[in-house]
BASEMI-280496 format. One record per atom (N, C-alpha, C, O): residue in three letters; atom name; z, x, y; residue number from 1. Coordinates in steps of 0.1 Angstrom, whole numbers, plus 5000, padded with zeros to 4 digits. Atoms other than C-alpha are relative to their C-alpha. Example, Ala and Ser with C-alpha at 12.3 -4.5 7.8 and 13.67 -1.06 7.14 Angstrom:
<atom code="ALA" site="N" pz="5000" px="5009" py="4988" pos="1"/>
<atom code="ALA" site="CA" pz="5078" px="5123" py="4955" pos="1"/>
<atom code="ALA" site="C" pz="5000" px="5009" py="5012" pos="1"/>
<atom code="ALA" site="O" pz="5007" px="5019" py="5012" pos="1"/>
<atom code="SER" site="N" pz="5000" px="4991" py="4989" pos="2"/>
<atom code="SER" site="CA" pz="5071" px="5137" py="4989" pos="2"/>
<atom code="SER" site="C" pz="5008" px="4992" py="5011" pos="2"/>
<atom code="SER" site="O" pz="5009" px="4997" py="5022" pos="2"/>
This chain:
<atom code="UNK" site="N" pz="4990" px="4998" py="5009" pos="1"/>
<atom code="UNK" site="CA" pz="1981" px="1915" py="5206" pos="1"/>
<atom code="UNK" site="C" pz="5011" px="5010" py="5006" pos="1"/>
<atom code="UNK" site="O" pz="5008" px="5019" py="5013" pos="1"/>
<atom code="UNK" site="N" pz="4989" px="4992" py="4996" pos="2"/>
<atom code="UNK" site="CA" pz="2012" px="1930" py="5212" pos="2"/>
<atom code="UNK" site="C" pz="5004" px="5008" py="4989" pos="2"/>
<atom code="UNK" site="O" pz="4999" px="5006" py="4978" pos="2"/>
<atom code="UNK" site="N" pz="4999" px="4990" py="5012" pos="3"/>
<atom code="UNK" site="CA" pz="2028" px="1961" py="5192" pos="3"/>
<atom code="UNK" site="C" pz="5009" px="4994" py="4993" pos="3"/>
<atom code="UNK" site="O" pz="5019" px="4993" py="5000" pos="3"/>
<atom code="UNK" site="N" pz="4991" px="5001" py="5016" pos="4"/>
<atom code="UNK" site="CA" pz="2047" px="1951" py="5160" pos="4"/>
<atom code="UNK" site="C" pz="5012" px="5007" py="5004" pos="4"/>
<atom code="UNK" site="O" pz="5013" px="5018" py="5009" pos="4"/>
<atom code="UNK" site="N" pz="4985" px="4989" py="4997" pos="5"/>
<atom code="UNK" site="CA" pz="2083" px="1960" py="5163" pos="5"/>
<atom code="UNK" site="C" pz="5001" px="5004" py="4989" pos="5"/>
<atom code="UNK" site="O" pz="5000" px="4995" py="4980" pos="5"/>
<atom code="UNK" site="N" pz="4995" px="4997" py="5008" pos="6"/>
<atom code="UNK" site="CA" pz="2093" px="1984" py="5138" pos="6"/>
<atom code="UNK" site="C" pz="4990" px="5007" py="4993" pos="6"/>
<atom code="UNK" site="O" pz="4993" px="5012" py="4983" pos="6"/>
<atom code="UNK" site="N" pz="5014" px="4995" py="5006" pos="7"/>
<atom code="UNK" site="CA" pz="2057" px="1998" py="5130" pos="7"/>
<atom code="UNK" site="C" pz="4999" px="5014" py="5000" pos="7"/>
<atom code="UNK" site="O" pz="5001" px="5022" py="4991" pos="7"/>
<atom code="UNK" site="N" pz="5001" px="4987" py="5004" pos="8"/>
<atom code="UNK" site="CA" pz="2049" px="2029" py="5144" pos="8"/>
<atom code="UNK" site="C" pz="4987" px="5011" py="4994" pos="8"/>
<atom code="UNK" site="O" pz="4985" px="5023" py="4994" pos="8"/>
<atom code="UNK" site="N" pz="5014" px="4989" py="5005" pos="9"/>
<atom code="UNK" site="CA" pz="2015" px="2040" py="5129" pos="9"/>
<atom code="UNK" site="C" pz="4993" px="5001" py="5007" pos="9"/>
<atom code="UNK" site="O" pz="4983" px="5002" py="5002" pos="9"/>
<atom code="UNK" site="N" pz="5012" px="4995" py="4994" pos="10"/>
<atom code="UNK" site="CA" pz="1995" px="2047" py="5157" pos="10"/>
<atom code="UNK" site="C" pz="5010" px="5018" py="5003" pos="10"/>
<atom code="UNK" site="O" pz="5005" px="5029" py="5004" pos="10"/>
<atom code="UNK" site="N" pz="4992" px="4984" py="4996" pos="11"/>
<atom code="UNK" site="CA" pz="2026" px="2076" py="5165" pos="11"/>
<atom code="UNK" site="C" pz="5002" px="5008" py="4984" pos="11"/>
<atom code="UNK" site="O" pz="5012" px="5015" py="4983" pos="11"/>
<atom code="UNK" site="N" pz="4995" px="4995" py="5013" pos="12"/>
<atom code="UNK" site="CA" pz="2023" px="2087" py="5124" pos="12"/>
<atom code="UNK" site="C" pz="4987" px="5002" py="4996" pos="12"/>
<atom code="UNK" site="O" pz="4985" px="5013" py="4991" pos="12"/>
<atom code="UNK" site="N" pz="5008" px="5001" py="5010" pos="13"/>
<atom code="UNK" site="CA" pz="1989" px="2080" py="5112" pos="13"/>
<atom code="UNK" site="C" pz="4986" px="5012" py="5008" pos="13"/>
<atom code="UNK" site="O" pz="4978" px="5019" py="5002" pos="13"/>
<atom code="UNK" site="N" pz="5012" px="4992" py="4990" pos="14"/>
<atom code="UNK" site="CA" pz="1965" px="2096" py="5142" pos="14"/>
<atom code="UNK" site="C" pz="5001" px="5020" py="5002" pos="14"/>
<atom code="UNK" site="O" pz="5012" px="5026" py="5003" pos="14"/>
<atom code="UNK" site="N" pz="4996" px="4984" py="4993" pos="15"/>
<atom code="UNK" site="CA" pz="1962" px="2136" py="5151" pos="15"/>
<atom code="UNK" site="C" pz="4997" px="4998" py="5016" pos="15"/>
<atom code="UNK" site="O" pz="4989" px="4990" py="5022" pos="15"/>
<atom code="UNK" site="N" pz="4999" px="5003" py="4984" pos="16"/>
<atom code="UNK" site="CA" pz="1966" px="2139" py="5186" pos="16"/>
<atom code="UNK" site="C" pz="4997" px="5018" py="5003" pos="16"/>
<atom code="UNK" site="O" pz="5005" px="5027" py="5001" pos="16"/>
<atom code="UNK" site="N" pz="5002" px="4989" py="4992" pos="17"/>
<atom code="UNK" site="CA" pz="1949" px="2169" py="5201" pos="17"/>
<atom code="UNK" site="C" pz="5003" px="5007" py="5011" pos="17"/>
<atom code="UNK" site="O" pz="4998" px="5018" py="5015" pos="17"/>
<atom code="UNK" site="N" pz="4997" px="4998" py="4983" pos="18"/>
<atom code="UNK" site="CA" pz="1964" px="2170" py="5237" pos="18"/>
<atom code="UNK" site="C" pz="5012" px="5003" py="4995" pos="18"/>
<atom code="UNK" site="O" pz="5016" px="5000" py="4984" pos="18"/>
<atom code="UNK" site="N" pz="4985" px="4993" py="4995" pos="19"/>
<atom code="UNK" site="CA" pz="1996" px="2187" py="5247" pos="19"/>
<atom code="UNK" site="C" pz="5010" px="4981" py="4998" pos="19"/>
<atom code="UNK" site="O" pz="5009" px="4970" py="5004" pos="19"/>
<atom code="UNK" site="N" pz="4989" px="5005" py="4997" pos="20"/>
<atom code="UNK" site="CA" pz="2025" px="2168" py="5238" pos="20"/>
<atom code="UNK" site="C" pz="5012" px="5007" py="4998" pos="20"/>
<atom code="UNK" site="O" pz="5014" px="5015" py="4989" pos="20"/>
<atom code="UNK" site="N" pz="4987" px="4987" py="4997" pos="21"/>
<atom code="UNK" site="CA" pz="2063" px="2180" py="5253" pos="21"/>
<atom code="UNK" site="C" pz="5005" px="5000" py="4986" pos="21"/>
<atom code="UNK" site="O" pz="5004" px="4992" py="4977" pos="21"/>
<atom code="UNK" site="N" pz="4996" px="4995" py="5016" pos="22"/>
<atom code="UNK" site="CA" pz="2077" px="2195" py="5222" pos="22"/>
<atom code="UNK" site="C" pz="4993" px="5003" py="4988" pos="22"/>
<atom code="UNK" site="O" pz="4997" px="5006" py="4977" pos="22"/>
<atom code="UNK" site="N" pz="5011" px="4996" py="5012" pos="23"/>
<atom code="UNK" site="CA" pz="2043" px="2198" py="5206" pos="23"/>
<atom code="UNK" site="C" pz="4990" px="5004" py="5008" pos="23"/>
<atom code="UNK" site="O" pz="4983" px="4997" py="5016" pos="23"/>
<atom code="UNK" site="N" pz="5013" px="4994" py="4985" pos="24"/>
<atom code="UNK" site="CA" pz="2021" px="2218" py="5226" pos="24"/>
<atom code="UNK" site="C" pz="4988" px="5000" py="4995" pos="24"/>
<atom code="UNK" site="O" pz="4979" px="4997" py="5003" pos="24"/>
<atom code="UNK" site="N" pz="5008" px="5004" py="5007" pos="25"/>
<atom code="UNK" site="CA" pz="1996" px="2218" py="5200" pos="25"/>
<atom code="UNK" site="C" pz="4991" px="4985" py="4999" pos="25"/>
<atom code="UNK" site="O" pz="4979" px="4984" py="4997" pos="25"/>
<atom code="UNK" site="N" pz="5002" px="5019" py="5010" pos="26"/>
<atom code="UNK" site="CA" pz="1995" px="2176" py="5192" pos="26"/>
<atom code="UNK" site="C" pz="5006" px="5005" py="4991" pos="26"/>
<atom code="UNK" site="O" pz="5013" px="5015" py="4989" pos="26"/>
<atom code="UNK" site="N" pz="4996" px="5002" py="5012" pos="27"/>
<atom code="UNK" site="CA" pz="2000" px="2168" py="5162" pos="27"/>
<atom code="UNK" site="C" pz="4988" px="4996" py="4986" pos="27"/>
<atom code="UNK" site="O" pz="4979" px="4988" py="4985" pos="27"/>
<atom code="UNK" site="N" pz="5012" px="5004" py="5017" pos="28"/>
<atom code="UNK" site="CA" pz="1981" px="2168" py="5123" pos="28"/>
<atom code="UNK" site="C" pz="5002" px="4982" py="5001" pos="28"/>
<atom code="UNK" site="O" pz="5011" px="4976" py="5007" pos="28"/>
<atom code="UNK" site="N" pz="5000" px="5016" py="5007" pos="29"/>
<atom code="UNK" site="CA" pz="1971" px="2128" py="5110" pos="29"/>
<atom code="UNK" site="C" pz="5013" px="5008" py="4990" pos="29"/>
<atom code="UNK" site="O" pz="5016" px="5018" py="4985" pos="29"/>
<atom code="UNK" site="N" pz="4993" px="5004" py="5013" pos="30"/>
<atom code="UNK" site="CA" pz="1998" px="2117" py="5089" pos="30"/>
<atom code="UNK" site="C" pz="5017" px="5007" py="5005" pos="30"/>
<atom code="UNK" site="O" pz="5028" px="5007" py="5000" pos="30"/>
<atom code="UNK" site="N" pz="4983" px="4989" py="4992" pos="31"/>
<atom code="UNK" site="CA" pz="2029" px="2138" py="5109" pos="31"/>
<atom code="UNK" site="C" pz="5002" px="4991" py="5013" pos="31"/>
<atom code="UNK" site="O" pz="4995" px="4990" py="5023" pos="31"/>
<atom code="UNK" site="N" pz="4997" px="5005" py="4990" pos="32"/>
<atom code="UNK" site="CA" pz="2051" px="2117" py="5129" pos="32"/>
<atom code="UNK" site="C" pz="5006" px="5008" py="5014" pos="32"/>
<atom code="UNK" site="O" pz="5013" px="5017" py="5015" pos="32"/>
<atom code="UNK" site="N" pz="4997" px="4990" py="4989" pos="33"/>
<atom code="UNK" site="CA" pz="2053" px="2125" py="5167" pos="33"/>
<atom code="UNK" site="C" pz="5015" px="5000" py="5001" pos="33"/>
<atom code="UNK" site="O" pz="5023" px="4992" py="4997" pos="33"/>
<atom code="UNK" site="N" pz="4987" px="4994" py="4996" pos="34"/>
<atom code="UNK" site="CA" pz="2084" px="2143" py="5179" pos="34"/>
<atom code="UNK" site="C" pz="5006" px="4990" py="5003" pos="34"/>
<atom code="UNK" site="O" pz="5018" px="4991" py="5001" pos="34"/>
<atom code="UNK" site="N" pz="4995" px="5003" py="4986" pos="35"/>
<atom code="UNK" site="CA" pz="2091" px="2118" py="5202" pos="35"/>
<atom code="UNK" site="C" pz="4998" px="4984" py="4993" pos="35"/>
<atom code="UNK" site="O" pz="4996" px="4975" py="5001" pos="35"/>
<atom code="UNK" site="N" pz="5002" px="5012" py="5010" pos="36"/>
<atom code="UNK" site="CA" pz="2089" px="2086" py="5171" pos="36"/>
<atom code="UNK" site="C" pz="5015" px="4998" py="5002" pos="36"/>
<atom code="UNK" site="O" pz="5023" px="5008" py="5001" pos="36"/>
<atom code="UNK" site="N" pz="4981" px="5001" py="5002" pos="37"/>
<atom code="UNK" site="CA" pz="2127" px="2073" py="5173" pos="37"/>
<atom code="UNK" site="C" pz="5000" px="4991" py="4987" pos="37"/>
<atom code="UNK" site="O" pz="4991" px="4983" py="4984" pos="37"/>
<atom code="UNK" site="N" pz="4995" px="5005" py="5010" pos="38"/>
<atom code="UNK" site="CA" pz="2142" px="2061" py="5143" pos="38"/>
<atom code="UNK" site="C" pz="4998" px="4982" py="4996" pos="38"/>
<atom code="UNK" site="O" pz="4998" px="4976" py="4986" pos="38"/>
<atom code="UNK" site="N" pz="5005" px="5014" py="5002" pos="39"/>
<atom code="UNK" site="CA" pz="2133" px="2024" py="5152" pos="39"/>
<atom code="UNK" site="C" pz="4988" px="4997" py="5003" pos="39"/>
<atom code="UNK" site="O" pz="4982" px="4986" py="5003" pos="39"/>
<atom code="UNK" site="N" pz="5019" px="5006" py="5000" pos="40"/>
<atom code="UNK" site="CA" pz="2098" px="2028" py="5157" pos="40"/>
<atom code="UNK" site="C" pz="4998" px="4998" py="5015" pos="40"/>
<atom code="UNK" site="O" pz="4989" px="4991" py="5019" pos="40"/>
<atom code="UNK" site="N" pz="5005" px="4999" py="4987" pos="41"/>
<atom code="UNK" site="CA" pz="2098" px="2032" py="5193" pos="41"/>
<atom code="UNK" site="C" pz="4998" px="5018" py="5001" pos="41"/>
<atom code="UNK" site="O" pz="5001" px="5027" py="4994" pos="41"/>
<atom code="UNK" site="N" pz="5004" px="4989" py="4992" pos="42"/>
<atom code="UNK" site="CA" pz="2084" px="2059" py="5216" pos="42"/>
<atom code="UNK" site="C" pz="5007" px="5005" py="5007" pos="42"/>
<atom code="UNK" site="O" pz="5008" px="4997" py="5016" pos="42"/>
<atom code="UNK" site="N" pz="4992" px="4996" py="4989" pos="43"/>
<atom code="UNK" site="CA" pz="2107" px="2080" py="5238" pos="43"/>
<atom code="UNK" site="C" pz="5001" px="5004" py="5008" pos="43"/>
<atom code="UNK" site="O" pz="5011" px="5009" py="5014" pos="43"/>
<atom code="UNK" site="N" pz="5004" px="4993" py="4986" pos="44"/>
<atom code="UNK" site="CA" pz="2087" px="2091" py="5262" pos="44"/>
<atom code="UNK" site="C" pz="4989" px="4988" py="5005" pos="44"/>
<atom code="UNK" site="O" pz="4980" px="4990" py="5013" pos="44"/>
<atom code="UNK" site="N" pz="5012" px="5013" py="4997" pos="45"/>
<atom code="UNK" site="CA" pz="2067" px="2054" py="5265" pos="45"/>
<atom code="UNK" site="C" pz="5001" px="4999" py="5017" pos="45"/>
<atom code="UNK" site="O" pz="4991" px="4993" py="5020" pos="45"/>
<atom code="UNK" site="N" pz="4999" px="4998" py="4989" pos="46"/>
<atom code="UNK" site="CA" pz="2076" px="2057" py="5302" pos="46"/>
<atom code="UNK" site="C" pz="4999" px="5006" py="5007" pos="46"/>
<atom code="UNK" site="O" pz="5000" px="5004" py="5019" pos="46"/>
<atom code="UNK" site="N" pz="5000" px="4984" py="4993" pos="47"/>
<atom code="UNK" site="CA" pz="2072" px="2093" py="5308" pos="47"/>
<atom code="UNK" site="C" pz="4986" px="5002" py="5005" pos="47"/>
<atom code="UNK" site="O" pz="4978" px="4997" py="4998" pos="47"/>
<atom code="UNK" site="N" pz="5012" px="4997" py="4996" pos="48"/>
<atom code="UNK" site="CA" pz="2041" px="2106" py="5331" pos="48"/>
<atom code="UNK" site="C" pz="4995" px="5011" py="4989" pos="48"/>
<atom code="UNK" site="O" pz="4983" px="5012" py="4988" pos="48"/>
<atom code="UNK" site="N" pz="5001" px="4994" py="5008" pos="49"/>
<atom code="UNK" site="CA" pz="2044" px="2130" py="5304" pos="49"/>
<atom code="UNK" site="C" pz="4991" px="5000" py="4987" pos="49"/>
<atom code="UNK" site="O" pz="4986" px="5009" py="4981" pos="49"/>
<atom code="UNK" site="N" pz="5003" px="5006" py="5010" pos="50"/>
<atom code="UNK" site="CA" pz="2033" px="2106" py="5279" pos="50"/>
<atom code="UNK" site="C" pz="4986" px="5004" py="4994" pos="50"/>
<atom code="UNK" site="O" pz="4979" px="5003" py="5005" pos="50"/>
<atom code="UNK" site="N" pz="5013" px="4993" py="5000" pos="51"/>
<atom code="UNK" site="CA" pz="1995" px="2121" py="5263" pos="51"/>
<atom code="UNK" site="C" pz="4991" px="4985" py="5005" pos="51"/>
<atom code="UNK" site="O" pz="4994" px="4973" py="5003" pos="51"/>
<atom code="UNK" site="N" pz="5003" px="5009" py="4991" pos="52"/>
<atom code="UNK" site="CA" pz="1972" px="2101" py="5282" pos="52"/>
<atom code="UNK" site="C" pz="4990" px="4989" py="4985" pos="52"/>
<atom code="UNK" site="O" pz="4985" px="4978" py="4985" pos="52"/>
<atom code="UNK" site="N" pz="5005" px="5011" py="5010" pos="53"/>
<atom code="UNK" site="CA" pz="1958" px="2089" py="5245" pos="53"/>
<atom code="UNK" site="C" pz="5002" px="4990" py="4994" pos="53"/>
<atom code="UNK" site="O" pz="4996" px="4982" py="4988" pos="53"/>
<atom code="UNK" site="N" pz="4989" px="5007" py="5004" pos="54"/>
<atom code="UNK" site="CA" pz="1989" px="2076" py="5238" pos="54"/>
<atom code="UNK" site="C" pz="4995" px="4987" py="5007" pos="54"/>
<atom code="UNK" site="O" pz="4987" px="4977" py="5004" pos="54"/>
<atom code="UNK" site="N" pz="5002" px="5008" py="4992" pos="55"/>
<atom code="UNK" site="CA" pz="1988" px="2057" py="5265" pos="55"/>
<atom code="UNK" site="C" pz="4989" px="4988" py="5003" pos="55"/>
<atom code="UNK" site="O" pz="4992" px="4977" py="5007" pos="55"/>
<atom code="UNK" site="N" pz="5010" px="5007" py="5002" pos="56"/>
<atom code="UNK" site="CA" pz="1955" px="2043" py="5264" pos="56"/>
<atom code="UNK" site="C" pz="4997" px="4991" py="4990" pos="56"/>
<atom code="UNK" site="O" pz="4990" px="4981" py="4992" pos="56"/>
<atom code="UNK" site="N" pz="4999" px="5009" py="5007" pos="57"/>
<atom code="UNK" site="CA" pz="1961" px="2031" py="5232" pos="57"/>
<atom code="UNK" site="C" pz="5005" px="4985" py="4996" pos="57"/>
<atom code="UNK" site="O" pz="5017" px="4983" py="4997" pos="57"/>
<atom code="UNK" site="N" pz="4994" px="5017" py="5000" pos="58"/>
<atom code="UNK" site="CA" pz="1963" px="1987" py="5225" pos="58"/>
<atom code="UNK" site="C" pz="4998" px="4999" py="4989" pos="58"/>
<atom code="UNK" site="O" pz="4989" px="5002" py="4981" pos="58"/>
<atom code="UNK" site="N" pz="5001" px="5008" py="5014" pos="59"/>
<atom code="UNK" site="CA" pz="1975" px="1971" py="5199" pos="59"/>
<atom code="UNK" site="C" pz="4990" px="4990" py="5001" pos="59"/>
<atom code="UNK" site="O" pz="4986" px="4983" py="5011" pos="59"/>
<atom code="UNK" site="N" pz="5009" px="5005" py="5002" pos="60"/>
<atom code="UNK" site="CA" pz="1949" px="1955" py="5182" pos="60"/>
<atom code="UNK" site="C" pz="4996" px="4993" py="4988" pos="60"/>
<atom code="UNK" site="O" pz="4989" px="5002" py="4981" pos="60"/>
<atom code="UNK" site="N" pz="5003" px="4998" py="5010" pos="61"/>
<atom code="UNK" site="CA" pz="1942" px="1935" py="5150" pos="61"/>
<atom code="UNK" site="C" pz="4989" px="5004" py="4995" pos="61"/>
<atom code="UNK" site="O" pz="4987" px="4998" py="4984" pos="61"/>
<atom code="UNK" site="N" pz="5009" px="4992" py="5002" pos="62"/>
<atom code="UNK" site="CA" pz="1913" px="1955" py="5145" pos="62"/>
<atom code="UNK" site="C" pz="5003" px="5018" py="4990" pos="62"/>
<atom code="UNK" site="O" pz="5000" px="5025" py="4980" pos="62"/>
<atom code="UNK" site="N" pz="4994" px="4985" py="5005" pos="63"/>
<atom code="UNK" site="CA" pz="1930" px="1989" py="5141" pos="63"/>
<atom code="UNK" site="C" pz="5017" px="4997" py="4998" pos="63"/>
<atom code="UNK" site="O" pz="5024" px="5007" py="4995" pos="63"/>
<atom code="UNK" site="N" pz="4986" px="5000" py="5003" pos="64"/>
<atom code="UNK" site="CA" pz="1969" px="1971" py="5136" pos="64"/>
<atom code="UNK" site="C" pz="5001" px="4993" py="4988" pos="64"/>
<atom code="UNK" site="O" pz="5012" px="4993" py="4983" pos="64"/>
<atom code="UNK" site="N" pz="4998" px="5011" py="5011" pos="65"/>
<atom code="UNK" site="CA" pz="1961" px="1946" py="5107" pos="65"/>
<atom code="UNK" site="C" pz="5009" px="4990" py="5004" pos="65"/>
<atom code="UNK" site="O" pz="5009" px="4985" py="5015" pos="65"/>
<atom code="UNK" site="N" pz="4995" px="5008" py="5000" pos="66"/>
<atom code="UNK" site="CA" pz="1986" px="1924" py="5097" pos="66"/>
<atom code="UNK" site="C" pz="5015" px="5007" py="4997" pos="66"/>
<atom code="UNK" site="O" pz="5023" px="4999" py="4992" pos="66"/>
<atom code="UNK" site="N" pz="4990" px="4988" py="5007" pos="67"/>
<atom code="UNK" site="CA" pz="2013" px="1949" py="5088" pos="67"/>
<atom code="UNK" site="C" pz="5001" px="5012" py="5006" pos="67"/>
<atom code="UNK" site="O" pz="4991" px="5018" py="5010" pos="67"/>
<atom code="UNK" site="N" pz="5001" px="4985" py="5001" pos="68"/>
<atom code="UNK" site="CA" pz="2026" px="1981" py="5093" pos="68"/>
<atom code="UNK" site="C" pz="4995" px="5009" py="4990" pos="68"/>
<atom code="UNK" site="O" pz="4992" px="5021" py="4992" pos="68"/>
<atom code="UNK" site="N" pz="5008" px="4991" py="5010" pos="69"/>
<atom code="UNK" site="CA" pz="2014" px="1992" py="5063" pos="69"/>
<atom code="UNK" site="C" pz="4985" px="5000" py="5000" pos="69"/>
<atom code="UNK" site="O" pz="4979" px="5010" py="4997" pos="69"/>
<atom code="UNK" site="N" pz="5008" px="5000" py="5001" pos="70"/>
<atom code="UNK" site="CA" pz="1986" px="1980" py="5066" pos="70"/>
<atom code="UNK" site="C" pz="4990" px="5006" py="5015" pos="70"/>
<atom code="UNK" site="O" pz="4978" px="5010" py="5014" pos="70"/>
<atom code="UNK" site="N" pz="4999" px="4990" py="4989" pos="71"/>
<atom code="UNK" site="CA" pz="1983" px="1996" py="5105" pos="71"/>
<atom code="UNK" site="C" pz="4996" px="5017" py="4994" pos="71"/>
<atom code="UNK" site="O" pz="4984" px="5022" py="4994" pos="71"/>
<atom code="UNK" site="N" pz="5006" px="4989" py="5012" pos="72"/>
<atom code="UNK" site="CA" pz="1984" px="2029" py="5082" pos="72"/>
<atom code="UNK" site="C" pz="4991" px="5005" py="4999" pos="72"/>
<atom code="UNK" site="O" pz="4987" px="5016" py="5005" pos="72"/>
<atom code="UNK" site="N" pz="5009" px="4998" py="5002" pos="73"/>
<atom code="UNK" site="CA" pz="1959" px="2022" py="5066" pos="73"/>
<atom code="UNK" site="C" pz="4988" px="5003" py="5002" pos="73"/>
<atom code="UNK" site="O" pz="4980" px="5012" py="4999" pos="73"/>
<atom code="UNK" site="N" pz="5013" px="5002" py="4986" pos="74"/>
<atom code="UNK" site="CA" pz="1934" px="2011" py="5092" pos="74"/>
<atom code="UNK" site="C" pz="4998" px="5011" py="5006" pos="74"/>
<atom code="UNK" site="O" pz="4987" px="5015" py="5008" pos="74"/>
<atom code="UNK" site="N" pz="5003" px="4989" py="4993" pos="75"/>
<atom code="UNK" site="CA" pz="1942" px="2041" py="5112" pos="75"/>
<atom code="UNK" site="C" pz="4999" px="5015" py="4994" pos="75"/>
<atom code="UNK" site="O" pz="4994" px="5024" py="4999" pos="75"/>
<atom code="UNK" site="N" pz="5003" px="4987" py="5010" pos="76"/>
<atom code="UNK" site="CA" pz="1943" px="2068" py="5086" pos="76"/>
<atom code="UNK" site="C" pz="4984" px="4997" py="5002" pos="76"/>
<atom code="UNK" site="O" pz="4976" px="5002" py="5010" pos="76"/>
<atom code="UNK" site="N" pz="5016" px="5001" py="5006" pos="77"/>
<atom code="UNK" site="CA" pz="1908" px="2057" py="5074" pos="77"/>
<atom code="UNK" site="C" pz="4991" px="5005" py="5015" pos="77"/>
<atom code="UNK" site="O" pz="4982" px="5014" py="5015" pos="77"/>
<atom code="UNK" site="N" pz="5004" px="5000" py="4991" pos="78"/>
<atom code="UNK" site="CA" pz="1900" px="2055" py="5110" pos="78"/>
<atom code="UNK" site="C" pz="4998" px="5022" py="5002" pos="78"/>
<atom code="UNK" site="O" pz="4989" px="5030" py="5000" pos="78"/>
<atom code="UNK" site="N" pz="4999" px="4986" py="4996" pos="79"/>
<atom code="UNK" site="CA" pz="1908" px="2093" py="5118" pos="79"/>
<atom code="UNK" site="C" pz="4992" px="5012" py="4986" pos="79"/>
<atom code="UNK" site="O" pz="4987" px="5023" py="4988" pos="79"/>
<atom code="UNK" site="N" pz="5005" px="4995" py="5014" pos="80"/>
<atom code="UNK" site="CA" pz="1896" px="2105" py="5082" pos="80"/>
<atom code="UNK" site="C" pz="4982" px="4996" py="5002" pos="80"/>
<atom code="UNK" site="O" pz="4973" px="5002" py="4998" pos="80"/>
<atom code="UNK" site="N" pz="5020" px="5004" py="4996" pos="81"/>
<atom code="UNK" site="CA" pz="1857" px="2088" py="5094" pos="81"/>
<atom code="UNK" site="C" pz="4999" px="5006" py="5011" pos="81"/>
<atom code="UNK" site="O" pz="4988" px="5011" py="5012" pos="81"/>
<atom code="UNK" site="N" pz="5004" px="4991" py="4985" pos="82"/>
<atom code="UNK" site="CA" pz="1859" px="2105" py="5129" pos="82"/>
<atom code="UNK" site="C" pz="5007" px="5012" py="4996" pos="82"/>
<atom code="UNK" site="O" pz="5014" px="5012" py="5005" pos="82"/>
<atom code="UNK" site="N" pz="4994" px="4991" py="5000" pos="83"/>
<atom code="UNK" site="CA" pz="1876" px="2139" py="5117" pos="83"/>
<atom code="UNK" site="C" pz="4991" px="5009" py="5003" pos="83"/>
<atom code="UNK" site="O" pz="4993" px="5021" py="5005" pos="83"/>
């Protein structure tokens, strides 16, 4: 599967524990990353920069549904069972 244009929830819905630039921290579930652009892209998807979890991450309908909302969903629940 390929990523959904316009989605976005794996960069909103996940906490990200690794260093990312302008969040040295990560980031809490449910807080969009810095680096989210206004159309739902990434803007560092090409950067070595990029957190290597990011990166690892594939769309999936497993954890993407059928929907961005429903993407969300899947991955909240997801991060809320492993917290």
């Amino acid at each position: 599967m390929s990523c959904r244009q316009g989605c976005g929830a794996c960069c909103v819905a996940p906490s990200i524990s690794s260093f990312i630039p302008g969040m040295p921290g990560g980031k809490p579930a449910g807080t969009p990353c810095l680096h989210l652009l206004p159309d739902k892209r990434c803007a560092i998807f090409e950067s070595p920069e990029r957190p290597k979890v990011c990166a690892a991450f594939r769309a999936d309908l497993a954890v993407c549904g059928s929907s961005a909302e429903e993407a969300m969903q899947i991955l909240g629940w997801l991060e809320s069972e492993t917290a």
